[in-house]
C-alpha positions in Angstrom: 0.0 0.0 0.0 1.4 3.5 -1.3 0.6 6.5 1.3 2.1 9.7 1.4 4.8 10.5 3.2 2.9 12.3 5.9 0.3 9.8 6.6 -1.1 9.3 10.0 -0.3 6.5 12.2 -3.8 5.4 11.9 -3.2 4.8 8.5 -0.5 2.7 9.0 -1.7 0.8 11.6 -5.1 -0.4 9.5 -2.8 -1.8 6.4 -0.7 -3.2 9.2 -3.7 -5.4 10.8 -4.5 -6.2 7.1 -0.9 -7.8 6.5 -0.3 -5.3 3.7 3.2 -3.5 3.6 3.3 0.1 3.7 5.4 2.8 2.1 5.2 6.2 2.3 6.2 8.5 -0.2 4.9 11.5 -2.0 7.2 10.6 -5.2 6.2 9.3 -8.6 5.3 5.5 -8.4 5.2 3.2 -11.4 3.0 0.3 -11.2 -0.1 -0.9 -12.4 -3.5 0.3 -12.2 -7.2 -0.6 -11.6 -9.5 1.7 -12.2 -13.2 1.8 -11.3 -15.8 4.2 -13.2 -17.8 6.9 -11.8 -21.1 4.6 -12.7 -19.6 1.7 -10.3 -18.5 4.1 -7.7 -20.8 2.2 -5.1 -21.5 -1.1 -6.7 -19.7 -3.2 -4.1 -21.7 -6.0 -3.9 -19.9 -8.0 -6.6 -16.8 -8.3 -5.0 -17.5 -7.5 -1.6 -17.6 -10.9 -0.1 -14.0 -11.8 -1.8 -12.5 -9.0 -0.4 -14.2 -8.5 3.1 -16.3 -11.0 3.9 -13.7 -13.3 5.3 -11.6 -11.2 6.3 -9.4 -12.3 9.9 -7.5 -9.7 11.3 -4.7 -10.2 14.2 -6.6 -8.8 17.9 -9.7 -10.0 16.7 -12.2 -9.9 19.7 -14.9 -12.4 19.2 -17.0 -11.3 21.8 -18.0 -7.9 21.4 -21.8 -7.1 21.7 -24.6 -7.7 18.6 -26.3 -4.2 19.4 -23.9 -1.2 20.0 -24.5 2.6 20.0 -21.6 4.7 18.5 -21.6 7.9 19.6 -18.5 10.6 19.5 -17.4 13.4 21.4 -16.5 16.9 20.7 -17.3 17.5 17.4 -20.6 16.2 16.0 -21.2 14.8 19.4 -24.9 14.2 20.7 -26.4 17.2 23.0 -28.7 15.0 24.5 -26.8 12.0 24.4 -27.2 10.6 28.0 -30.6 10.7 27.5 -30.2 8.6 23.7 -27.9 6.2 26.0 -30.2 5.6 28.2 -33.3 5.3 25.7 -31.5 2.6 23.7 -29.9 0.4 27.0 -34.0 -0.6 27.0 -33.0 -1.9 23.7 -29.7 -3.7 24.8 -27.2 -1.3 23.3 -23.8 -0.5 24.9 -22.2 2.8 24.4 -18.4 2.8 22.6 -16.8 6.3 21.8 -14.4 4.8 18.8 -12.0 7.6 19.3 -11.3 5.3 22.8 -10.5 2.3 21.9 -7.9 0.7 19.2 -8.3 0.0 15.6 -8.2 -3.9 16.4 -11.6 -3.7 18.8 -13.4 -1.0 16.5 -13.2 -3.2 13.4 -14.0 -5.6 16.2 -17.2 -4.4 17.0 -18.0 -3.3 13.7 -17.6 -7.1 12.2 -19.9 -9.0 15.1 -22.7 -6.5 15.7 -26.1 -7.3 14.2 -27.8 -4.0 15.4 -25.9 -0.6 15.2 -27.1 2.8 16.2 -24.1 5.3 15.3 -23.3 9.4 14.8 -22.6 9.8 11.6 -18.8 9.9 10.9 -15.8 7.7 10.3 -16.2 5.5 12.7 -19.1 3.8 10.7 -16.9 3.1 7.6 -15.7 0.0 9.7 -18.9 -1.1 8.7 -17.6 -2.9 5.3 -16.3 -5.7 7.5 -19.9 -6.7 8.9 -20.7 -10.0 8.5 -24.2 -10.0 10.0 -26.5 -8.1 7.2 -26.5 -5.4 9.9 -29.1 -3.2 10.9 -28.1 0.5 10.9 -30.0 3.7 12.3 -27.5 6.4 11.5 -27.6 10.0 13.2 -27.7 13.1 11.8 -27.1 16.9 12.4 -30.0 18.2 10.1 -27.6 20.7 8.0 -25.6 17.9 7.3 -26.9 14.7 6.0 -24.7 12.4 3.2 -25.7 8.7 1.7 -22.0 7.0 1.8 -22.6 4.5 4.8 -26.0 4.0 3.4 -24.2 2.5 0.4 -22.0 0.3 2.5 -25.1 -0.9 4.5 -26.3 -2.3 1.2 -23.0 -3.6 0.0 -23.0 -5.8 3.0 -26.6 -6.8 2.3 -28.1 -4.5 5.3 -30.7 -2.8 6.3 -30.3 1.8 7.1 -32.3 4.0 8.2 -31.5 8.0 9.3 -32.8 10.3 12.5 -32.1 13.6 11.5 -31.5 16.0 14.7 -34.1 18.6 15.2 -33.8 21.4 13.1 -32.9 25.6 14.1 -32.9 28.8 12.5 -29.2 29.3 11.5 -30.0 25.9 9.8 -32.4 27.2 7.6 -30.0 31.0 6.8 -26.8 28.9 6.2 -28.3 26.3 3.7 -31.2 28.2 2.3 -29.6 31.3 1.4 -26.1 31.5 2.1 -25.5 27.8 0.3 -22.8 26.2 2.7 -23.0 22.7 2.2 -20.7 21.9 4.9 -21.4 24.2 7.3 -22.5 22.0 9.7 -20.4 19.0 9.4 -18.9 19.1 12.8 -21.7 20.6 14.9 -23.7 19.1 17.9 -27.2 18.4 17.6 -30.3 17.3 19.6 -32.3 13.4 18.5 -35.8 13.6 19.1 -36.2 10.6 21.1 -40.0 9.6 19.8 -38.0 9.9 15.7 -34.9 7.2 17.0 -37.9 5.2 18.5 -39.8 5.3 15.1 -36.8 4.2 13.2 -36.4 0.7 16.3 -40.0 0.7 14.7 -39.1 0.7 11.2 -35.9 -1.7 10.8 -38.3 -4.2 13.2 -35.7 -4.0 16.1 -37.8 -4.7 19.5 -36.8 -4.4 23.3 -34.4 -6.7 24.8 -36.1 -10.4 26.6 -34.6 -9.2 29.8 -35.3 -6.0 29.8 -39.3 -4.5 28.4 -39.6 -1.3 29.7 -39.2 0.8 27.0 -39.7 4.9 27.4 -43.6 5.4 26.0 
């Protein structure tokens, strides 16, 4: 794998758990080339399962949990979050912060989990390695809403669903009239709690056995 010279450790580190070499250059390489058109840009599904599906990975944990809330901190973090956490553990989610943990548990949890509710960000890319046709209700600030791990939800044969945040006035001047598409791309917002329950609703994901009393 070619990277440039300044890549981050991160980086690294994910070719590393893959077994691929690394170098890191910003000069000219001469090689071969694959490339994929614009039309097949998200058509993953004919060569997903040869190139993820079986994928084994050195710190593999097999035991990580099948339902699993993903939520972040500082930027694009959840006002209301305690209050999301604590609406879902009705549902049998546990709470990771990805930033918290190493590469080897995220792709981890990312692999065995059957039911994810996540903040939109990277953290949900790990998602190509599910093996589970997971379900997937991903968060949204409402200035800032994009489809790309809707298309790897349906590469790996899932199931995706969005809560937008609730919306506020400097939504409506940034986007309507002043056009900045990426204004809000790192800002906080507020779930409704009655949408994130609609969408449990939707992607047919119920209350836990040992554990019914879900908020009205």
């Amino acid at each position: 794998m070619v990277l440039r010279s300044n890549a981050t450790n991160m980086a690294k580190n994910i070719y590393n758990l893959l077994g691929a070499s690394v170098l890191c250059t910003d000069k000219d390489i001469d090689g071969k080339l694959i490339l994929a058109s614009k039309n097949s840009m998200y058509s993953y599904d004919g060569w997903y399962t040869n190139l993820f599906g079986e994928l084994d990975f050195e710190g593999w944990n097999h035991q990580t949990p099948e339902r699993i809330f993903i939520s972040r901190k500082g930027d694009r973090s959840l006002i209301n979050e305690s209050e999301v956490e604590q609406f879902l553990q009705a549902y049998g989610f546990r709470k990771y912060y990805f930033e918290d943990i190493p590469i080897s548990e995220q792709w981890s949890v990312a692999t065995n989990a059957k039911i994810i509710v996540g903040v939109q960000g990277a953290a949900m890319s790990h998602l190509v390695l599910n093996r589970y046709q997971v379900k997937v209700i991903e968060l949204f600030h409402p200035g800032y809403v994009v489809d790309i791990y809707r298309n790897i939800v349906g590469a790996v044969g899932g199931n995706w669903c969005a809560v937008s945040g609730q919306i506020t006035q400097d939504v409506i001047a940034e986007l309507d009239f002043k056009q900045q598409a990426r204004k809000f791309a790192a800002t906080p917002t507020r779930i409704d709690i009655n949408s994130l329950q609609m969408a449990l609703k939707y992607l047919q994901i119920s209350a836990t056995q040992s554990n019914h009393s879900v908020p009205n």
